[in-house]
C-alpha positions in Angstrom: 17.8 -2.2 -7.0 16.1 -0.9 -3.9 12.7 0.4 -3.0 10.6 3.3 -4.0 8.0 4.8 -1.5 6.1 7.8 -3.1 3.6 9.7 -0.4 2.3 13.1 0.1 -0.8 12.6 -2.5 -4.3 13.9 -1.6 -6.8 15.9 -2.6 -6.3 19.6 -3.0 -8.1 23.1 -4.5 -7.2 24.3 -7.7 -4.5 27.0 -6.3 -3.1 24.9 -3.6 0.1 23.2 -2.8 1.1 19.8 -2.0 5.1 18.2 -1.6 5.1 14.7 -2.6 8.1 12.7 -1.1 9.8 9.0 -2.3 11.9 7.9 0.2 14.5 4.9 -1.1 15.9 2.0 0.4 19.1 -0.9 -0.5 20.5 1.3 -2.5 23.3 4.2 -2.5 20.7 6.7 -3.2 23.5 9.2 -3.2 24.4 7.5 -7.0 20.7 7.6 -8.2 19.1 10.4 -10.9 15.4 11.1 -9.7 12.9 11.5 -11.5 9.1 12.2 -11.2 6.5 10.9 -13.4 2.9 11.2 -13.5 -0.4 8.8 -15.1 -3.7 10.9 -15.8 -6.6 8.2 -16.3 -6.6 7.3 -20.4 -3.1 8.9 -20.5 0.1 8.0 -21.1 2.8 8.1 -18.8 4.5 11.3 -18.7 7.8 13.4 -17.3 7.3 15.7 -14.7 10.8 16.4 -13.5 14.1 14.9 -13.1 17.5 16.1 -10.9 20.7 14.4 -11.5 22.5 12.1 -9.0 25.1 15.1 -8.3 22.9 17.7 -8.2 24.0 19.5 -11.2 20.8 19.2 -13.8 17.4 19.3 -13.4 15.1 19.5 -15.8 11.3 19.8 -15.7 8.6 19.7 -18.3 7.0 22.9 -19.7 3.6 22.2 -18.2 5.0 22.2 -14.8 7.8 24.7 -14.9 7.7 27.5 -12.9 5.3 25.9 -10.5 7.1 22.8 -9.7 10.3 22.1 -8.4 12.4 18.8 -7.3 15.0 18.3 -4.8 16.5 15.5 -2.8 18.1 15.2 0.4 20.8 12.6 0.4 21.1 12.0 4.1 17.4 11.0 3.9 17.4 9.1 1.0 14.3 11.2 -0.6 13.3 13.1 -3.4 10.6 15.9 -3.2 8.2 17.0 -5.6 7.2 20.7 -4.1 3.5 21.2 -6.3 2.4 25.1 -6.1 -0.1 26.9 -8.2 -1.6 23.4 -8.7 -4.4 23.0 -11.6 -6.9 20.4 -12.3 -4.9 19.4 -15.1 -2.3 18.2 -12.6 -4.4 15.6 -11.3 -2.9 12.6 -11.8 -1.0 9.5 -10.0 2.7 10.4 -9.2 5.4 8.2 -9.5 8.5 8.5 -8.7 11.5 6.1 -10.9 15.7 6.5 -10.2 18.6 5.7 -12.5 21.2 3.3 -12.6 24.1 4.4 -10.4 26.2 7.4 -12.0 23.6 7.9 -15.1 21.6 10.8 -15.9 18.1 11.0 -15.7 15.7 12.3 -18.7 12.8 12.5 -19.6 11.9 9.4 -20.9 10.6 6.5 -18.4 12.9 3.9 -20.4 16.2 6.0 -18.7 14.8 4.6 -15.5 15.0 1.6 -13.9 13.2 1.2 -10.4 9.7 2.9 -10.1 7.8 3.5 -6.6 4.1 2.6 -6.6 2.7 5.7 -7.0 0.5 8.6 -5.6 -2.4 9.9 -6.0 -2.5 14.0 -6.6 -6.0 15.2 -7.5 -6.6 18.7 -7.9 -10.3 19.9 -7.4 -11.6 22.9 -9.8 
């Protein structure tokens, strides 16, 4: 199933910016739905944003739309998250998870197979 690297994590002002980036490996990443997750502390899991394996859906959650956006970069076998306007609220460890091959991502973590080991966004008031 490959490897998930998230980085790009750190601390940041509320206001600020940060691009997280998972870079894969042993797997046709070209095939792969993204998606990014995130983990408050005492929180469930939850979606952030996912874009399909061709490109042709993406779909973010309404606490981060407008603000966020995903992309990926098949030659380099990564996914970005691009963070802007970022809020306290944000803060939170940042995973990022891929499909099968061929399958669509959404927004619950079950749809995804392979998760990176996360990290960590905190956003300072």
């Amino acid at each position: 199933q490959g490897q998930l690297v998230e980085s790009g994590g750190g601390l940041v002002q509320a206001g600020g910016s940060l691009r997280l980036s998972c870079a894969a490996s042993g797997r046709t990443f070209s095939s792969y739905s993204m998606g990014w997750f995130r983990q408050a502390p005492g929180k469930e899991r939850e979606f952030v944003a996912t874009r399909s394996w061709n490109g042709v859906t993406t779909y973010y959650a309404d606490s981060v739309k407008g603000r966020f956006t995903i992309s990926r970069d098949n030659a380099k076998n990564t996914v970005y998250l691009q963070m802007n306007s970022l809020k306290p609220e944000d803060t939170a460890v940042y995973y990022c998870a891929a499909t099968g091959p061929y399958r669509y991502g959404s927004s619950r973590a079950r749809d995804y197979d392979s998760w990176g080991q996360g990290t960590q966004v905190t956003v300072s008031s």
